[in-house]
N, CA, C and O atoms as CSV, one atom per row, in Angstrom:
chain,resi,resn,atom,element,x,y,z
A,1,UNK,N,N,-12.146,7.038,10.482
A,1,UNK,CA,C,-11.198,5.966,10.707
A,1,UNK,C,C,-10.212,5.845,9.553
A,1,UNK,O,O,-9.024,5.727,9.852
A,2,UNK,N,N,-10.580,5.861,8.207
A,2,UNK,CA,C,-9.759,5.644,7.438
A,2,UNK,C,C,-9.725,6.789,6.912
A,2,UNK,O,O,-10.624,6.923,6.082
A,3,UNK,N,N,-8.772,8.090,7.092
A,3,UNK,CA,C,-8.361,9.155,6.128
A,3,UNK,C,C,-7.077,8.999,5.837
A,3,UNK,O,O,-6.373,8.109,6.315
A,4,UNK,N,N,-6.672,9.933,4.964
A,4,UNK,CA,C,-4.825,9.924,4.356
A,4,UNK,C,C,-4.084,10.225,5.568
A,4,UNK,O,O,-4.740,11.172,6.002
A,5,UNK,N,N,-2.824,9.966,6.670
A,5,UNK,CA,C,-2.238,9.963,7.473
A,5,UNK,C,C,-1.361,11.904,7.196
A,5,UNK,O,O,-0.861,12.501,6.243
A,6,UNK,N,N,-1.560,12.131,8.297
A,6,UNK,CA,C,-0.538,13.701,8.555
A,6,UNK,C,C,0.551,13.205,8.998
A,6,UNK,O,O,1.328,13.945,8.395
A,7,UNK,N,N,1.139,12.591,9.530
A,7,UNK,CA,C,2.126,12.205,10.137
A,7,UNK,C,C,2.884,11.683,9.105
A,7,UNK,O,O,2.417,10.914,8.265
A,8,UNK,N,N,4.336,12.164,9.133
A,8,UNK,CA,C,5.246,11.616,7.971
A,8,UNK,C,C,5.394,10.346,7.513
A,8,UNK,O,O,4.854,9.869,6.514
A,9,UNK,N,N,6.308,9.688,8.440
A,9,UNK,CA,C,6.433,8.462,8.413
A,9,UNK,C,C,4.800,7.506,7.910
A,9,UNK,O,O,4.912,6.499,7.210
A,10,UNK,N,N,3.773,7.863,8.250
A,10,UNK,CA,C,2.450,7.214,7.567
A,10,UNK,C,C,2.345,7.847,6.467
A,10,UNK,O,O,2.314,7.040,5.538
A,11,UNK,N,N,2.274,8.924,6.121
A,11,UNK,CA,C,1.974,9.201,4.632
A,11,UNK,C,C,3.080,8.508,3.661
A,11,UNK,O,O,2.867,8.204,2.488
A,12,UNK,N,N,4.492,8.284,4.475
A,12,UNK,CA,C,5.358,7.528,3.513
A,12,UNK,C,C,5.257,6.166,3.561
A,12,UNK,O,O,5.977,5.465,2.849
A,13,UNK,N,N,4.459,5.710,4.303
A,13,UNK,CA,C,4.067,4.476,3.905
A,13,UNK,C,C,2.853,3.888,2.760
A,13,UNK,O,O,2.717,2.895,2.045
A,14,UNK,N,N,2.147,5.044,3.042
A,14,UNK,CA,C,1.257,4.995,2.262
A,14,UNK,C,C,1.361,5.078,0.756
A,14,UNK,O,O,0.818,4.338,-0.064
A,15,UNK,N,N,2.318,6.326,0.495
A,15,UNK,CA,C,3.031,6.746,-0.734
A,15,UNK,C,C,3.242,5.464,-1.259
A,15,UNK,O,O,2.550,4.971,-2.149
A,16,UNK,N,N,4.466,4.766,-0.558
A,16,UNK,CA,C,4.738,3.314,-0.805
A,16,UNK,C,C,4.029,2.575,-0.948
A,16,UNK,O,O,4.631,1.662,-1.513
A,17,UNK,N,N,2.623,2.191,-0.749
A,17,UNK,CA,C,1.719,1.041,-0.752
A,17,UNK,C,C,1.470,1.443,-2.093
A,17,UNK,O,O,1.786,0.699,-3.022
A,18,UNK,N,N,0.867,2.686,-2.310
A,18,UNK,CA,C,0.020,2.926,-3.339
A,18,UNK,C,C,1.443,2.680,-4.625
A,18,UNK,O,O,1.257,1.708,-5.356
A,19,UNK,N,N,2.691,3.446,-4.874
A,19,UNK,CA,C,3.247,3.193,-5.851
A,19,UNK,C,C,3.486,1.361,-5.932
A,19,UNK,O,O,3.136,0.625,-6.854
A,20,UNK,N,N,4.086,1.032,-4.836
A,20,UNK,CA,C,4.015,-0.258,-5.271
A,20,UNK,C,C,2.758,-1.586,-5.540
A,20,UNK,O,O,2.960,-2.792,-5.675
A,21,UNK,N,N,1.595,-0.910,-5.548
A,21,UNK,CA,C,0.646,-1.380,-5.388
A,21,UNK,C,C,0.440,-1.483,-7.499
A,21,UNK,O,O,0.451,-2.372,-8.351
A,22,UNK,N,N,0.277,0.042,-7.456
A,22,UNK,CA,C,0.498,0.376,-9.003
A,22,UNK,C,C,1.325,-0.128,-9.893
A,22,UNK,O,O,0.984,-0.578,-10.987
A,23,UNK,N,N,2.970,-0.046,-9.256
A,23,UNK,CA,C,3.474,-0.751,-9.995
A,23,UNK,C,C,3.301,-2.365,-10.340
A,23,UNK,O,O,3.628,-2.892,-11.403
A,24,UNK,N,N,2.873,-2.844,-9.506
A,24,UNK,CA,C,2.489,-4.276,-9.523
A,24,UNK,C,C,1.537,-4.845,-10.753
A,24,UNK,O,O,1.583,-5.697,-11.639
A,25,UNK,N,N,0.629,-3.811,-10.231
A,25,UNK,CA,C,-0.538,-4.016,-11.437
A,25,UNK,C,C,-0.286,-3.697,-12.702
A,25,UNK,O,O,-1.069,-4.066,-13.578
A,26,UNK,N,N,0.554,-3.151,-12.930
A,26,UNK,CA,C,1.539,-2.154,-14.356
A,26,UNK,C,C,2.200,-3.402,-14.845
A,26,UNK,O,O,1.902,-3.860,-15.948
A,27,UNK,N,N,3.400,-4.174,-13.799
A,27,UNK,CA,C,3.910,-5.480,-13.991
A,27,UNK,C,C,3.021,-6.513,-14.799
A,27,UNK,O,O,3.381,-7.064,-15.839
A,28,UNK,N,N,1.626,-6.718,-14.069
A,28,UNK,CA,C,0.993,-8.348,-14.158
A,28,UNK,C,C,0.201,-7.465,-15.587
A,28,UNK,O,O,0.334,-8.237,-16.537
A,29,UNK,N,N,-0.610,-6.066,-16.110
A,29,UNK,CA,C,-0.595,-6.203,-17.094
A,29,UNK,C,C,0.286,-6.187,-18.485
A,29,UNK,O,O,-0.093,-6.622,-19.572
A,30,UNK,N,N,1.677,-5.520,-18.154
A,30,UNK,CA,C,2.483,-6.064,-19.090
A,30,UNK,C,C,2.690,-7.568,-19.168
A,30,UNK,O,O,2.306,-8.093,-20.213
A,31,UNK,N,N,3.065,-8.110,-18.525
A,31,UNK,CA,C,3.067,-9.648,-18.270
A,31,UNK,C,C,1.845,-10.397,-19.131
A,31,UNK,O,O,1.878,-11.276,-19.992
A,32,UNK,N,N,0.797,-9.682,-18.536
A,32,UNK,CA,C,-0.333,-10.939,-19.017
A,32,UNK,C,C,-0.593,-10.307,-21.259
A,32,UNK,O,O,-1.142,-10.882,-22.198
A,33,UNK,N,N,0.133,-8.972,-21.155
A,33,UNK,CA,C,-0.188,-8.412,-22.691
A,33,UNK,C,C,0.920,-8.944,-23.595
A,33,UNK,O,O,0.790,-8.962,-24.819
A,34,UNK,N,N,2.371,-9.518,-22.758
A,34,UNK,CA,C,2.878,-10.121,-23.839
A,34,UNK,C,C,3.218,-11.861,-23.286
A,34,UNK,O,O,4.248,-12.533,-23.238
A,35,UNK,N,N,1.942,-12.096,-22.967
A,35,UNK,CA,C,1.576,-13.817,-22.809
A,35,UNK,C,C,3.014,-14.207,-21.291
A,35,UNK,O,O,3.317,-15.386,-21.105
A,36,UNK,N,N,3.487,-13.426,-20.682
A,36,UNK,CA,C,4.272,-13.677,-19.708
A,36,UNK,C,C,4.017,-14.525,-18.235
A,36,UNK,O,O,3.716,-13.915,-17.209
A,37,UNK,N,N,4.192,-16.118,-18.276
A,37,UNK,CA,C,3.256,-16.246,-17.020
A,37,UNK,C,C,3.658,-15.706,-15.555
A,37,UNK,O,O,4.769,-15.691,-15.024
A,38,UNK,N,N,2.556,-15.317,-15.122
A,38,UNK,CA,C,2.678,-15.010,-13.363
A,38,UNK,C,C,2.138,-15.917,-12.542
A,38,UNK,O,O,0.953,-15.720,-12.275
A,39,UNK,N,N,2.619,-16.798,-12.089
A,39,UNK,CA,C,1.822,-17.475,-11.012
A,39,UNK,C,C,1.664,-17.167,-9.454
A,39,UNK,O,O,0.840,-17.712,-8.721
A,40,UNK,N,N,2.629,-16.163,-9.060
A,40,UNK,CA,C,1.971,-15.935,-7.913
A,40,UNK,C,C,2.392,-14.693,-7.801
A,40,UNK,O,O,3.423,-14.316,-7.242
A,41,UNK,N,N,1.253,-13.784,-8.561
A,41,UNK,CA,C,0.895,-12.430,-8.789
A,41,UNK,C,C,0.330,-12.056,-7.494
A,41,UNK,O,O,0.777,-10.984,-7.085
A,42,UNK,N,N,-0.702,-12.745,-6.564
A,42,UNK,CA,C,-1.275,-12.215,-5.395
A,42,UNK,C,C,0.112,-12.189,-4.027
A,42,UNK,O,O,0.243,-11.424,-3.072
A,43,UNK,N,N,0.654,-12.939,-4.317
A,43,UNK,CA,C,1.766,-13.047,-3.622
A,43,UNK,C,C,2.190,-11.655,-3.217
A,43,UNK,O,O,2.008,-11.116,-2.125
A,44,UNK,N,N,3.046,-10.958,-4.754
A,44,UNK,CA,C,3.691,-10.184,-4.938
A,44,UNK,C,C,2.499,-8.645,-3.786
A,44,UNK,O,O,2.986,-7.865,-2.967
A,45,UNK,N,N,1.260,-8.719,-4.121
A,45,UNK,CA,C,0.969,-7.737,-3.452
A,45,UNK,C,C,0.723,-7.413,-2.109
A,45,UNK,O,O,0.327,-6.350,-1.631
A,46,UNK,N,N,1.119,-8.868,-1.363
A,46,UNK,CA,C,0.904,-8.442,0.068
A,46,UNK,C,C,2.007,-7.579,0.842
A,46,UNK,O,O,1.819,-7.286,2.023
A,47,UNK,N,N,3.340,-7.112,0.055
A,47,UNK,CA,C,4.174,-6.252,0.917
A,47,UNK,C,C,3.838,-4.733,0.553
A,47,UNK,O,O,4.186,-3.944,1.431
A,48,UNK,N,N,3.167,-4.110,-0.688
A,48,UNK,CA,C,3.091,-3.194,-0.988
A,48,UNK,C,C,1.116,-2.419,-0.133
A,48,UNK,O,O,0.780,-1.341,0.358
A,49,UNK,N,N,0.377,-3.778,-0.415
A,49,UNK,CA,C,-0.867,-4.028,0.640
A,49,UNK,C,C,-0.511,-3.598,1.794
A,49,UNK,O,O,-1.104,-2.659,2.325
A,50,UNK,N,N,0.488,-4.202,2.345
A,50,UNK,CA,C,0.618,-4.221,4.191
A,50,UNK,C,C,1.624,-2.801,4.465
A,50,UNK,O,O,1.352,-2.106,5.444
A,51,UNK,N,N,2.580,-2.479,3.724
A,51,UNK,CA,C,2.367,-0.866,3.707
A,51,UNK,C,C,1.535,0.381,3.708
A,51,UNK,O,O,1.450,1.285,4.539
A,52,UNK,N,N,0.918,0.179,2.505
A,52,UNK,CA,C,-0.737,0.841,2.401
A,52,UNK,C,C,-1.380,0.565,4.099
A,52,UNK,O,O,-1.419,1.561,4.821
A,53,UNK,N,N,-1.758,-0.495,4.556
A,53,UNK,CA,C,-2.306,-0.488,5.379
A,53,UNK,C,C,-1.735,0.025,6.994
A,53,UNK,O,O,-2.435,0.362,7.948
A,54,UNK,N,N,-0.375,-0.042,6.919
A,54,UNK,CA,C,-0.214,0.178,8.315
A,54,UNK,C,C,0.040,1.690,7.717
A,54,UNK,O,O,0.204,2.414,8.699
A,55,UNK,N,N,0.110,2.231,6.868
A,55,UNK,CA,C,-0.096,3.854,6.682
A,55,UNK,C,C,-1.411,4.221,6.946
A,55,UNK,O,O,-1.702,5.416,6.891
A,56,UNK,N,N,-2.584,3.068,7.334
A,56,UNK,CA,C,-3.609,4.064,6.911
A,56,UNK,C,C,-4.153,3.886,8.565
A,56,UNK,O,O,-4.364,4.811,9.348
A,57,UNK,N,N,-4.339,2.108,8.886
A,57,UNK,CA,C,-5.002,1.683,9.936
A,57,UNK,C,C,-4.195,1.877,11.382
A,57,UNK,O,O,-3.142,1.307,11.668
A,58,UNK,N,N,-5.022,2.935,12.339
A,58,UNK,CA,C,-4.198,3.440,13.719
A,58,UNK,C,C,-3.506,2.675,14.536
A,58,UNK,O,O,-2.726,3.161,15.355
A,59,UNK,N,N,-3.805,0.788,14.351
A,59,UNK,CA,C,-3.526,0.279,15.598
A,59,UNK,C,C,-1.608,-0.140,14.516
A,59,UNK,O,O,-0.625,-0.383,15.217
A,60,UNK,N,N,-1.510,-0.139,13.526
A,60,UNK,CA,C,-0.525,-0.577,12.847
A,60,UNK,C,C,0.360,0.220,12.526
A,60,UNK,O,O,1.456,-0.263,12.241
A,61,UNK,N,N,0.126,2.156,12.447
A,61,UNK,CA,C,0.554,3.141,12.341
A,61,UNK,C,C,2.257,3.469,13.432
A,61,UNK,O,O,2.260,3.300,14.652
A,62,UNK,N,N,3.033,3.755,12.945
A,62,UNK,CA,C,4.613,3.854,13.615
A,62,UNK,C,C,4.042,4.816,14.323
A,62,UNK,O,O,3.978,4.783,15.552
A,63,UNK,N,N,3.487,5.942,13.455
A,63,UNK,CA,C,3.982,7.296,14.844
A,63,UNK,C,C,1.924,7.341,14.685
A,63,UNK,O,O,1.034,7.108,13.867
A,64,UNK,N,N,2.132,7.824,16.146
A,64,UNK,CA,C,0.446,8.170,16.708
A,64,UNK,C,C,-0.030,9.286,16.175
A,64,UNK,O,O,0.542,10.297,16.581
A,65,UNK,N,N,-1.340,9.542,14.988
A,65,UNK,CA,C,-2.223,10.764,14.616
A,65,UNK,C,C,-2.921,10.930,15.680
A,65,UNK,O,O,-3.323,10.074,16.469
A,66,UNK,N,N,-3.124,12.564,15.697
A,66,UNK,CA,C,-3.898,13.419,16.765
A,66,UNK,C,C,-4.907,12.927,16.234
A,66,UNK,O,O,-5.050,12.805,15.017
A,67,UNK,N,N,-5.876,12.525,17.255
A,67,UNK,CA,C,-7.421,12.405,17.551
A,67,UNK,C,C,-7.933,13.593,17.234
A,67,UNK,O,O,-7.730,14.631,17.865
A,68,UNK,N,N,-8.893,13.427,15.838
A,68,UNK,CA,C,-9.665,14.508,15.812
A,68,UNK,C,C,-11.183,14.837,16.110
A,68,UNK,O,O,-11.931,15.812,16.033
A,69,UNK,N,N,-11.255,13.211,16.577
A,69,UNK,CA,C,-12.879,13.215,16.858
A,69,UNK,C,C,-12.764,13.600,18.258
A,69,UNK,O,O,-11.838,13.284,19.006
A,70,UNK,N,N,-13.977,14.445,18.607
A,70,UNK,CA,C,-14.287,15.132,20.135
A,70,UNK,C,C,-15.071,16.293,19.744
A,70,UNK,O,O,-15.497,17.068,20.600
């Protein structure tokens, strides 16, 4: 159910979740290392999250992966 997507458009979403996922976390620890407040740090990760996810999960996926179970 959950492997890395073959299909373009999903692996580029995915690409996207994960860099902006990273970068986020790169953000809130610079932030929190030079005393910078974040208050709505969880915020920030639900668009880079919900990329990641419709790259990964089938019913949210743009273009349809071949079924490999059978």
């Amino acid at each position: 159910m959950w492997h890395f997507p073959r299909r373009w458009a999903n692996r580029a979403l995915c690409y996207a979740g994960i860099f902006g996922i990273l970068f986020q976390l790169t953000a809130a620890v610079h932030a929190w290392w030079h005393a910078i407040p974040l208050p709505y740090f969880w915020l920030m990760l639900i668009a880079p999250a919900l990329c990641l996810l419709s790259g990964l999960w089938p019913p949210l996926q743009p273009q349809r992966e071949a079924n490999d179970e059978a």
